[in-house]
C-alpha positions as CSV (number, residue, x, y, z in Angstrom):
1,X,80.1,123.6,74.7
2,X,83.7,123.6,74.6
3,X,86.1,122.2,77.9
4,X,88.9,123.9,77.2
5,X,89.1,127.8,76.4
6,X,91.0,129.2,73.5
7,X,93.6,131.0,76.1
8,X,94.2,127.1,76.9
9,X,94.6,125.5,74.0
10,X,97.1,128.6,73.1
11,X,99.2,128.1,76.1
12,X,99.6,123.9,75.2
13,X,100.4,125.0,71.8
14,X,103.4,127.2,73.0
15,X,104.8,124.7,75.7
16,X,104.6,121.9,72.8
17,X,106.7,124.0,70.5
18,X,109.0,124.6,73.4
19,X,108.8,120.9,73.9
20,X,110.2,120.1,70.4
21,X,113.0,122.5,70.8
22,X,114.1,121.0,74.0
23,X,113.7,123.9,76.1
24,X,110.8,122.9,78.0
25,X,111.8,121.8,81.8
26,X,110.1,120.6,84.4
27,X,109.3,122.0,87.5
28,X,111.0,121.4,90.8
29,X,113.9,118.6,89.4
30,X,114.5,121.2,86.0
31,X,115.3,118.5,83.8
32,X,114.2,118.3,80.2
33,X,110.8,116.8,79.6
34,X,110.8,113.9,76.7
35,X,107.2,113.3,77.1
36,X,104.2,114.7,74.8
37,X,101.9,113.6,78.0
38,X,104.1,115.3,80.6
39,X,104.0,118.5,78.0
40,X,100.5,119.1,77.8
41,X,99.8,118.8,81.3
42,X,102.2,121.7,82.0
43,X,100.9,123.9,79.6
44,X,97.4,122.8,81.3
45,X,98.7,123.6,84.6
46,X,100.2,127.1,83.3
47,X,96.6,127.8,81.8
48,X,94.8,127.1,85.5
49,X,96.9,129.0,87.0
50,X,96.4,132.0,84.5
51,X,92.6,131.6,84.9
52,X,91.8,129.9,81.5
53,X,88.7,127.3,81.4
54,X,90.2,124.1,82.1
55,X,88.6,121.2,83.7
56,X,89.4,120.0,87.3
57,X,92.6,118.0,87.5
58,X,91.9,114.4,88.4
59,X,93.4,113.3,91.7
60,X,96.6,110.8,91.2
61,X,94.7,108.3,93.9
62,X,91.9,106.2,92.5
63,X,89.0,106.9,95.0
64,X,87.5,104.2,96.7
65,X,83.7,103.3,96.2
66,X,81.6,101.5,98.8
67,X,80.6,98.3,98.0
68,X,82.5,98.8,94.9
69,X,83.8,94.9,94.9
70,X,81.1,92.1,95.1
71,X,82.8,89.1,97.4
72,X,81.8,85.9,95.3
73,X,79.2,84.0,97.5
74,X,80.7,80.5,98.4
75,X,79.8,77.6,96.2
76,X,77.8,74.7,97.7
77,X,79.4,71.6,98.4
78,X,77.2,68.8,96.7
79,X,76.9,65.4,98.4
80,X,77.8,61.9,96.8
């Protein structure tokens, strides 16, 4: 089964050409966008919001696991 829909893989296809013409801008700031990376997740974004199958973004903040980190158990001290 396929994780992205055709309607999505369309609309990354048109932002990358706009991309490579320098027309694409960003968002809020409006300044050009250089990066490929920064490119497809606008035209991912732009898909979500026009209802295509995309996966759930993933959040910017790694989430915290409990009991995640194992504290080392101290080492015994050997008498001489």
């Amino acid at each position: 089964m396929a994780k992205y829909s055709k309607k999505a893989g369309d609309k990354v296809e048109k932002v990358m050409h706009e991309k490579k013409k320098g027309k694409l801008k960003s968002g809020r700031s409006g300044k050009k966008v250089t990066s490929r990376a920064q490119a497809i997740a606008i035209g991912l974004s732009e898909a979500r919001k026009a209802g295509a199958k995309v996966p759930k973004k993933k959040s910017a903040a790694p989430k915290k696991r409990a009991g995640a980190k194992k504290k080392a158990a101290p080492k015994k001290k050997s008498s001489r």
